[in-house]
N, C-alpha and C positions, 0 to 999 in steps of 0.2 A: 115715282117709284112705288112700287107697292107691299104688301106686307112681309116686314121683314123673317128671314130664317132664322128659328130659332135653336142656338147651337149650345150642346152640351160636348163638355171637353174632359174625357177620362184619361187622367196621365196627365202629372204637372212634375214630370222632372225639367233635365235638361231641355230636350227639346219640347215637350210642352209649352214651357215659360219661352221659348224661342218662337211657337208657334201662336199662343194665345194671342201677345199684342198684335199678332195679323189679323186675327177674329175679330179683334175688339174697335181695328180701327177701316175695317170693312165696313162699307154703308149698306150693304146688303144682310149685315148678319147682326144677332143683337145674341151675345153670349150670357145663356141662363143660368150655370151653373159648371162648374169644374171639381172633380173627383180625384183625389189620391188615397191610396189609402197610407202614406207616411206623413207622420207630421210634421215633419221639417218644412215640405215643399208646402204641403197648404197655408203653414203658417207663411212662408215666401209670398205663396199667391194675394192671400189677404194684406202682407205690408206693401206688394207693389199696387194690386188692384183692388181695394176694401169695400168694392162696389158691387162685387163677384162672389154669388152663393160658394161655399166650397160644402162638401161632405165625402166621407167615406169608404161611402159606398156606390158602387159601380151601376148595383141595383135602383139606385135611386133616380138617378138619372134618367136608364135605362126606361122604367117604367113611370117615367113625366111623361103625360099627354101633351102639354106642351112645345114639347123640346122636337124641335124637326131632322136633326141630322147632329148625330156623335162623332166626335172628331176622335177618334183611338189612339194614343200616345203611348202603348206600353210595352213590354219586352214582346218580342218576337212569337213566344210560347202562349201567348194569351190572344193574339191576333182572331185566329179564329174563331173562338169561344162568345168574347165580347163582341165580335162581328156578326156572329149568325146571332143572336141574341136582338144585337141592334134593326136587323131585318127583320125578323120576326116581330120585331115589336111598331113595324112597319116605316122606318127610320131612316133616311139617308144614311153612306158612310163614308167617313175620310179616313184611311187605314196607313197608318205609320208603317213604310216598307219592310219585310215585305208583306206582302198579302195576307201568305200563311207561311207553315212550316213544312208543306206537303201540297200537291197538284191539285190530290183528288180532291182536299178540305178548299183549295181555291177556287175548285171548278164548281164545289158546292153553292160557295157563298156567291160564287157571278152568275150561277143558274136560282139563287135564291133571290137577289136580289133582282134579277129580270123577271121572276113571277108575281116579285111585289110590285114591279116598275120604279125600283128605287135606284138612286148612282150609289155604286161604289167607285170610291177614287182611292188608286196607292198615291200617297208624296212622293214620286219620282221627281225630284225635283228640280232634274238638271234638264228635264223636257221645258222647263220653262226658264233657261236661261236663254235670254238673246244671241251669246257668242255660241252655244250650242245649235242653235236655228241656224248660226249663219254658217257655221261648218257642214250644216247638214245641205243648204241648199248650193253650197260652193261644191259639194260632193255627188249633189243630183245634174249641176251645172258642167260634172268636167273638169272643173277651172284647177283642180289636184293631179287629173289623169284617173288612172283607172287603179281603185285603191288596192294595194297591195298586203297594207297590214297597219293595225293600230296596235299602240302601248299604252294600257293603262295604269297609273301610278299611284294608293293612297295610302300615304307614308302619314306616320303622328306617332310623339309620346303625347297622350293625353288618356282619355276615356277607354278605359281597358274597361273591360265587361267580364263579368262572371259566369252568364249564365246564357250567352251564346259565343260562339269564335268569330274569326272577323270575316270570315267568308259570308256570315247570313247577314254581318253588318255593315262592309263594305260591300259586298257584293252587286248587290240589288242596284244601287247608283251606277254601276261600271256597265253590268249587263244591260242597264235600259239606256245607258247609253249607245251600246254598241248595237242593240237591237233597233234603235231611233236612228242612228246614222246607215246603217250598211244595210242596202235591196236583199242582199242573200238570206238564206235561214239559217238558223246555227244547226250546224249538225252535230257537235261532239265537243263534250270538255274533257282537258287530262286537269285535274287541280292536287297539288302535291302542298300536304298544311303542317306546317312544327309548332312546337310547344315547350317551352323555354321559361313561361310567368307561370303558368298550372300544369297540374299532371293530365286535364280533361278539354282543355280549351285551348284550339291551335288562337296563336296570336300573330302568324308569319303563312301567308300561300301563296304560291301564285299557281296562276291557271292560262293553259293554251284553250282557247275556244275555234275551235274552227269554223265558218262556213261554208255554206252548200257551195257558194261561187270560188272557193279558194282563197277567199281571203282569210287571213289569219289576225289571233287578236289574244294579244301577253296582255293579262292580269296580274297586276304584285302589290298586294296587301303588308302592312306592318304594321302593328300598333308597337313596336318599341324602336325607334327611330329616330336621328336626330334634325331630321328636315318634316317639316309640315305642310305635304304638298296637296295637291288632287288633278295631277297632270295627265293629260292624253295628247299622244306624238300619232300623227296620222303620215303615214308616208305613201305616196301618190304615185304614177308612173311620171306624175310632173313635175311635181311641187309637193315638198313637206309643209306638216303645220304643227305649231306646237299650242296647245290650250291648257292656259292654267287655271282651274274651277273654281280656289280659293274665292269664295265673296268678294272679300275685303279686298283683293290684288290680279281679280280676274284679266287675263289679258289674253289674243290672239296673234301669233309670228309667222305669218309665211314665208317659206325658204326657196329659194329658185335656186336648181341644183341642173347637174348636167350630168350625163356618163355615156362611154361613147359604147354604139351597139357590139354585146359582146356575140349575136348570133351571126348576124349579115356581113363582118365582116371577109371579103372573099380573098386574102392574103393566105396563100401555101398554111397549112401549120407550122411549120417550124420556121415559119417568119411573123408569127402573132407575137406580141408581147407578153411577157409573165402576167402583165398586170393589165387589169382594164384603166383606162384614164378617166374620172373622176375629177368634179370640181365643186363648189359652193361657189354660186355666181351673187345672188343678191338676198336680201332680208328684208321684210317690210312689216310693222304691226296696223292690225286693223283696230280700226276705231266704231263708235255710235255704239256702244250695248252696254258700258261701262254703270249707267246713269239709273238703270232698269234692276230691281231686288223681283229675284225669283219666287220668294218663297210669297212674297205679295200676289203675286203672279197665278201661283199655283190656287192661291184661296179663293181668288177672285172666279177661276176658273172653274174651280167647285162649284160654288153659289149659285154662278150663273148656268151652270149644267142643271142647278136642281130649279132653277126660275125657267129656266127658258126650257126644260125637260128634253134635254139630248144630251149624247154623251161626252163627258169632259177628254181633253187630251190622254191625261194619263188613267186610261178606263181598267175596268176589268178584265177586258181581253187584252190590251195590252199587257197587264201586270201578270196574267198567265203566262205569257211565254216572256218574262221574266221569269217568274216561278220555275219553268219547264227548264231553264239554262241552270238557274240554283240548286234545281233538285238533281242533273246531272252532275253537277262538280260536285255536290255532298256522296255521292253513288262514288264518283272516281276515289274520292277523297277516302271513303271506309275498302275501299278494293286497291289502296297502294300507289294512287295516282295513275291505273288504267283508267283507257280510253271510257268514256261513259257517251251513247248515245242521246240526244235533246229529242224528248218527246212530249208532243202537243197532244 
């Protein structure tokens, strides 16, 4: 192996400290230094890892000649700031979903980063889960039918945010997921959001995304709920599937269903039945992905994009037209849950 990447990490909350020990136990990366500017979390960082510079300052880091690529850890509203900053300073970047808070500031930072020749990578992180992969290539395969429509589900009481709604913070997972699975383009969000904890901050949405091919795709966000799911129902012209993303309980169920044709049927009409006939015939869960941590997955992927100098899975341009799907449901979402065009 050759010389290691050397990694600076702004942002040691929650998921920083979830993130860091993937850095730290990478053989590819040697982590220099980690920045918060709260003292809680630094003091955190120093009793779990006392090995690890900590400091203050964002600047600090930023401007190490040493330090090869910042890994961003912090709200949403600083994403672009600290990113272009990070480019500039000629720096790889790993960008805590989403990208930005707006297209054009994403379009900046992936045309910035392609004149430095540096990677930008968002944590989209469910691009690297294995049961994701495998839904994705059972879905390029057929083995579903021709998909008709997905549910996506991320229910929690836990981490309520102040300072963005759960549209920027669920969102970004659900959209690249559906963008990762379905051939079609998204062409339009309706996203309808309420507010119940703050007077400024939806904590309840959901969103109709449609695509270009017709397939359809329900979003429903909650952060006050008493199930803690991260569920996606894919239902097929074949076969349903049901994927639960939870880490800790991830698992895959296909359903083999049946119903009989309500078009071709050639009986008189007033000799069809009220009802179509419908069945649930079998059940089965897949196995082999259980064994596989994503989030390992995703760093590795990093590192090796900025060693081997091509583009990581979850790139820039993919995470635009993430962004492009966000920035439409925030458009529906101030215009009343009218329809919002998806533009690239």
């Amino acid at each position: 192996m050759g010389k290691k990447i050397s990694v600076g990490l702004i942002g040691a909350g929650y998921w920083g400290q979830k993130l860091l020990p993937k850095f730290l136990a990478a053989p590819e990366a040697e982590v220099r230094m980690v920045c918060d500017i709260h003292e809680g979390n630094r003091a955190e960082v120093k009793r779990k890892f006392p090995a690890v510079p900590t400091t203050d300052s964002p600047d600090t880091i930023l401007g190490a000649r040493e330090i090869d690529a910042i890994v961003i850890v912090t709200p949403p509203a600083t994403h672009y700031t600290l990113a272009q900053k990070a480019l500039q300073s000629g720096k790889h970047v790993w960008i805590e979903k989403p990208l930005a808070l707006r297209l054009d500031e994403g379009r900046a930072l992936v045309q910035l980063a392609r004149e430095q020749t540096n990677i930008v990578f968002v944590d989209h992180t469910f691009l690297y889960d294995p049961a994701v992969r495998m839904i994705r290539e059972m879905i390029q395969k057929k083995e579903l039918g021709d998909i008709y429509h997905l549910f996506l589900q991320r229910l929690n009481l836990g981490r309520i945010k102040r300072d963005s709604n759960v549209w920027w913070n669920s969102g970004p997972h659900d959209a690249s997921i559906v963008l990762y699975l379905l051939s079609g383009r998204p062409a339009s969000v309706n996203l309808h959001g309420y507010r119940y904890l703050l007077p400024d901050v939806e904590d309840l949405n959901i969103a109709v995304i449609e695509m270009s091919d017709g397939t359809s795709a329900f979003v429903y966000h909650n952060w006050l709920y008493p199930e803690n799911t991260a569920k996606l129902t894919v239902v097929g012209s074949k076969r349903f599937l049901i994927y639960e993303g939870k880490f800790e309980r991830r698992s895959i169920t296909v359903y083999e269903y049946e119903v009989d044709d309500p078009v071709n049927d050639r009986r008189p009409a007033d000799k069809l039945p009220t009802t179509i006939p419908s069945k649930m015939k079998a059940e089965h869960k897949l196995q082999g992905f259980q064994d596989q941590e994503p989030l390992a997955a995703a760093v590795k992927d990093f590192l090796e994009s900025i060693r081997d100098q091509r583009e990581p899975l979850s790139n820039g341009d993919f995470s635009l037209r993430v962004l492009a799907v966000l920035e439409a449901g925030e458009r529906s979402l101030r215009s009343n849950g009218e329809r919002s065009r998806v533009d690239f």
